[in-house]
MARVO-423551 format. One line per 3 residues: number of its first residue (from 0); for each residue x, y, z negated of N, C-alpha, C. Coordinates in nm, 3 decimals. Atoms other than C-alpha are relative to their C-alpha. Layout:
% MARVO-423551
NUM = X,Y,Z,X,Y,Z,X,Y,Z  ...
***
This chain:
% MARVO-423551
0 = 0.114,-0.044,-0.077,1.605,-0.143,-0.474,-0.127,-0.041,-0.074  0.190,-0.004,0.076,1.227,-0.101,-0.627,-0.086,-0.047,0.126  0.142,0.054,-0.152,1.000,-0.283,-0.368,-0.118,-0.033,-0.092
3 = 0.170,0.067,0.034,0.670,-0.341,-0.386,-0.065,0.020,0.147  0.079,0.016,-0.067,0.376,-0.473,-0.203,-0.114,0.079,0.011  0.119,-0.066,-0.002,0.109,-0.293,-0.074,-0.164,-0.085,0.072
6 = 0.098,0.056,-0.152,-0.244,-0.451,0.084,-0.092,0.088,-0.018  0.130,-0.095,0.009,-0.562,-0.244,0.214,-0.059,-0.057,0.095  0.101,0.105,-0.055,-0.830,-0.432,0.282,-0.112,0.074,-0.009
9 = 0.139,-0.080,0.020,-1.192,-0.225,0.416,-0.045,-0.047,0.137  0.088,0.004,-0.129,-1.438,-0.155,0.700,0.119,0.072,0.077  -0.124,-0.023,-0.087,-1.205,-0.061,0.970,-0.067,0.159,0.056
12 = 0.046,-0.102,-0.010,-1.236,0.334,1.005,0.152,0.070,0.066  -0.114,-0.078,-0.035,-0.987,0.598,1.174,0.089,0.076,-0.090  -0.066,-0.090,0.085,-0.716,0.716,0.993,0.086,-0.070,-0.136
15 = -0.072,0.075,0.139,-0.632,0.469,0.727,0.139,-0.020,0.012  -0.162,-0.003,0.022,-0.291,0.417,0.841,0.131,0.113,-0.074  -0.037,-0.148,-0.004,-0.225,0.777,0.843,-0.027,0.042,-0.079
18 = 0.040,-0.040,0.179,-0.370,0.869,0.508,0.119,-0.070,-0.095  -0.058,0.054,0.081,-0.178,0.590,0.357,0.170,0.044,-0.015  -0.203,0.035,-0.067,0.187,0.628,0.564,0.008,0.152,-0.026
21 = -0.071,-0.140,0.046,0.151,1.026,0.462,-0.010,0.042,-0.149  0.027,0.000,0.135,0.040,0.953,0.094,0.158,-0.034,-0.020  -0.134,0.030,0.029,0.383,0.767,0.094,0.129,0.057,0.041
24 = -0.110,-0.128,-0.091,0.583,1.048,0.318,-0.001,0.088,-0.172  -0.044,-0.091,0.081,0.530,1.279,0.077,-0.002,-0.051,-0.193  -0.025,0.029,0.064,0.592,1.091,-0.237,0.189,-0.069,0.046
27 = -0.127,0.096,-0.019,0.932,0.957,-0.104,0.007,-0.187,-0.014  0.013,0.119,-0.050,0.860,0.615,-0.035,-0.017,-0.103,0.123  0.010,0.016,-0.132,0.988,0.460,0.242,-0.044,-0.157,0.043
30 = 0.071,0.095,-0.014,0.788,0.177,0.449,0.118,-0.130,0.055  -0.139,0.065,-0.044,1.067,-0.126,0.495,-0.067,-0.074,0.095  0.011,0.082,-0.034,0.826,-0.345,0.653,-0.160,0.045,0.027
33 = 0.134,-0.005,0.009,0.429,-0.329,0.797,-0.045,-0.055,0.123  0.056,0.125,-0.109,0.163,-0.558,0.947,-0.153,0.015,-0.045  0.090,0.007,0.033,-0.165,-0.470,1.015,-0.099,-0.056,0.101
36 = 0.063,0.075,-0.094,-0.466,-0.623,1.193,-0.160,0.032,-0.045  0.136,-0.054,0.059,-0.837,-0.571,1.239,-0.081,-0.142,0.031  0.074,0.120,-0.015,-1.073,-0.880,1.202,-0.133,0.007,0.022
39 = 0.199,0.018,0.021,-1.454,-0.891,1.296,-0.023,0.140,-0.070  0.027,-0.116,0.105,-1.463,-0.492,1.177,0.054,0.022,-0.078  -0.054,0.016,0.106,-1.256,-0.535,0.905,0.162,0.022,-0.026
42 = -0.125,-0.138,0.005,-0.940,-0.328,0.823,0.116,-0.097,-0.114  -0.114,0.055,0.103,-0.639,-0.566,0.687,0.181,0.050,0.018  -0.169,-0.072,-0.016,-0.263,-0.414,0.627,0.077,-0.051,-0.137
45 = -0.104,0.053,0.089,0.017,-0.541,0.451,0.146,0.076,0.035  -0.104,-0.080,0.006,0.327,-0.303,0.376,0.118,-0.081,-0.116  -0.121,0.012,0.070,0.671,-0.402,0.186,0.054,0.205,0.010
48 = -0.013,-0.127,0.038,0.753,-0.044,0.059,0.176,0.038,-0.107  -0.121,-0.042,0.091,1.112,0.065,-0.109,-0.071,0.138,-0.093  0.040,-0.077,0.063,1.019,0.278,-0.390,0.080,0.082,-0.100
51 = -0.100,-0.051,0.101,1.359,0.348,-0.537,-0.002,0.149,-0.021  0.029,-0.145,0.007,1.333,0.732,-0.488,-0.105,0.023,-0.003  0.150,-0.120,-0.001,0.971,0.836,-0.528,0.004,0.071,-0.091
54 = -0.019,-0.089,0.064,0.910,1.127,-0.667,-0.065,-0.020,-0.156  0.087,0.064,0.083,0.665,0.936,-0.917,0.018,-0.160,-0.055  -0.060,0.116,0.009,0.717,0.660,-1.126,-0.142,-0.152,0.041
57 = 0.072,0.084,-0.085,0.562,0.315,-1.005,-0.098,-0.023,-0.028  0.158,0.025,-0.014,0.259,0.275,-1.198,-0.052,0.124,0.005  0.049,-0.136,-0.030,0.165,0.622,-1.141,-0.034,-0.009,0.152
60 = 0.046,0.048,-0.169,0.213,0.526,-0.756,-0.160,-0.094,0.018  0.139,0.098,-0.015,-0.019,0.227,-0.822,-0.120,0.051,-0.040  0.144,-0.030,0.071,-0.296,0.416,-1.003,-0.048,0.122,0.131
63 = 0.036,-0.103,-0.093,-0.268,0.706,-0.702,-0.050,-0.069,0.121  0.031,0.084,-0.100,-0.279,0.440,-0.432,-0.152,-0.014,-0.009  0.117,0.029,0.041,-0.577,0.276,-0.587,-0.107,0.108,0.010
66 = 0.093,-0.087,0.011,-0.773,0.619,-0.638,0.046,0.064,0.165  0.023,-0.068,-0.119,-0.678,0.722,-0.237,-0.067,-0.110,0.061  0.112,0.037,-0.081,-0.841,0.397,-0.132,-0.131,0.036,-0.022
69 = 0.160,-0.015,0.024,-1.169,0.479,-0.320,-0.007,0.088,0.108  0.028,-0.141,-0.049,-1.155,0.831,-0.132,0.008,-0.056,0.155  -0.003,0.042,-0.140,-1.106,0.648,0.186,-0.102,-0.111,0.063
72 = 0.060,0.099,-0.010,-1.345,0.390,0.125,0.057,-0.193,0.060  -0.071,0.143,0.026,-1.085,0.062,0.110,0.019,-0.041,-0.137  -0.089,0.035,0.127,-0.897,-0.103,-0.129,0.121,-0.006,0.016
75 = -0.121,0.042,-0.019,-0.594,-0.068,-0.187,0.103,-0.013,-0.138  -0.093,0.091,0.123,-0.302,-0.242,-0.416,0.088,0.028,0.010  -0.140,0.012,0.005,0.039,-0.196,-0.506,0.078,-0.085,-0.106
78 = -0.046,0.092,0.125,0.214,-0.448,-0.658,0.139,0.033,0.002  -0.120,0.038,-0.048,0.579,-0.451,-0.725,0.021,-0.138,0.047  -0.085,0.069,-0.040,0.792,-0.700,-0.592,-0.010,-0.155,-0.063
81 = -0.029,0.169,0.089,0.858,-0.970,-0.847,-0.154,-0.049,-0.091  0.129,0.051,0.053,0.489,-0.924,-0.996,-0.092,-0.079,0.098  0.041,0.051,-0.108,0.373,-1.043,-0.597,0.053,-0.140,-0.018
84 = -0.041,0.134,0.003,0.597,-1.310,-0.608,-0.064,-0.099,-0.093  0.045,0.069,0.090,0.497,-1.451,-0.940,-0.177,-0.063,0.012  0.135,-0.011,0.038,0.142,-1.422,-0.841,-0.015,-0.162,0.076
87 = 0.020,0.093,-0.120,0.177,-1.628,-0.491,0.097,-0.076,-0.022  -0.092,0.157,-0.015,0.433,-1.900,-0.544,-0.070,-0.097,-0.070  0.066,0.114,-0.018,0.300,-2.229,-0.518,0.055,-0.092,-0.137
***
């Protein structure tokens, strides 16, 4: 299995879920895991993503991700899996 992390962090606007969760419908990437929350205005989501079938390979995902938050006005990241881990262990 190909996992990776996703986060999207912005001003909290309508639709971001739904942009993101149909960017990844129609690439074949299914969501294994998601947790999102809004703080003081502020638009935070964290996805675990299986990416073994997308139709696209993964840094192609990550560079499309990245260019649908601009268009949405967030940010957003995709990391794989073991590059997350490496980042955050203590």
């Amino acid at each position: 299995m190909e996992k990776g992390i996703i986060t999207v962090v912005g001003k909290d606007a309508v639709g971001i879920i739904a942009k993101v969760c149909t960017y990844l419908a129609e690439h074949n990437v299914n969501i294994l895991d998601i947790s999102q929350t809004i703080l003081d205005g502020y638009f935070n989501m964290m996805m675990i993503v299986d990416a073994t079938n997308a139709s696209e390979p993964f840094n192609t995902l990550t560079e499309e991700m990245k260019s649908l938050g601009e268009d949405i006005g967030v940010r957003i990241k995709l990391q794989h899996e073991n590059i997350f881990d490496k980042m955050h262990r203590l």
